[in-house]
N, C-alpha and C positions, 0 to 999 in steps of 0.2 A: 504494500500500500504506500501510495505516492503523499504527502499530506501536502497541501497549498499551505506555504507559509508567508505568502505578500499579507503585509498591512501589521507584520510586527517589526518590531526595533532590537533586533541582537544586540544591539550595542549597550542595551539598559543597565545590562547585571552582567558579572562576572561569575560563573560556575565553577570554581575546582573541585572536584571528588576528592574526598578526605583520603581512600588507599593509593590513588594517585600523587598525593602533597606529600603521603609519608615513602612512598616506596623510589619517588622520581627525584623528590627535593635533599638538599643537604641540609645540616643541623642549621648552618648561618641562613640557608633561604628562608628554612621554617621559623629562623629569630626575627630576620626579615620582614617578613607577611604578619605578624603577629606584630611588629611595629606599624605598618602601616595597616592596620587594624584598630590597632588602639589611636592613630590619626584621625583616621575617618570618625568611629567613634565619638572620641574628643571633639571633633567639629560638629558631631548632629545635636552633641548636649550645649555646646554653647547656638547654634543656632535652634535650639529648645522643639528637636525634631524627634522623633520616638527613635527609640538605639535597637526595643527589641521586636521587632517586625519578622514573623516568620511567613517563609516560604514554601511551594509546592515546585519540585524540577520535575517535569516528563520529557523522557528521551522522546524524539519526534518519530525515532522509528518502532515508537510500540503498536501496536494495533488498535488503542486505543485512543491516540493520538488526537484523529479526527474530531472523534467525540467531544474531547476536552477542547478545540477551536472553535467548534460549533457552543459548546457553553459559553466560553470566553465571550464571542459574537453578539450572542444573545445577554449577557449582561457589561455589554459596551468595554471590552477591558480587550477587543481587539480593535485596529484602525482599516 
């Protein structure tokens, strides 16, 4: 199954898979990304933005894909 992904924005969020950061990264990367963590962080408390926002990732190539575009669609959270 093919999914149509026009009318989203890739570019919004960044995804790393947690066994991927530990098995690909070195100790200084993972000190690294945990600094510009606590950056970002830091900047959404002083612009008084909520820190703990949780999210949903679906790989586009699951079969259920579709479905979850078509929800999206229908409550306006695709363009």
């Amino acid at each position: 199954m093919s999914v149509n992904l026009s009318g989203i924005d890739f570019h919004k969020y960044i995804v790393i898979k947690q066994d991927d950061l530990y098995k690909y990264t070195s100790q200084e990367d993972k000190i690294n990304l945990a600094r510009i963590i606590k950056t970002i962080r830091d900047g959404r408390i002083e612009g008084n933005k909520n820190t703990s926002n949780k999210y949903f990732v679906i790989n586009v190539d699951e079969s259920y894909a579709e479905d979850i575009v078509d929800i999206l669609k229908q409550n306006n959270h695709w363009k």
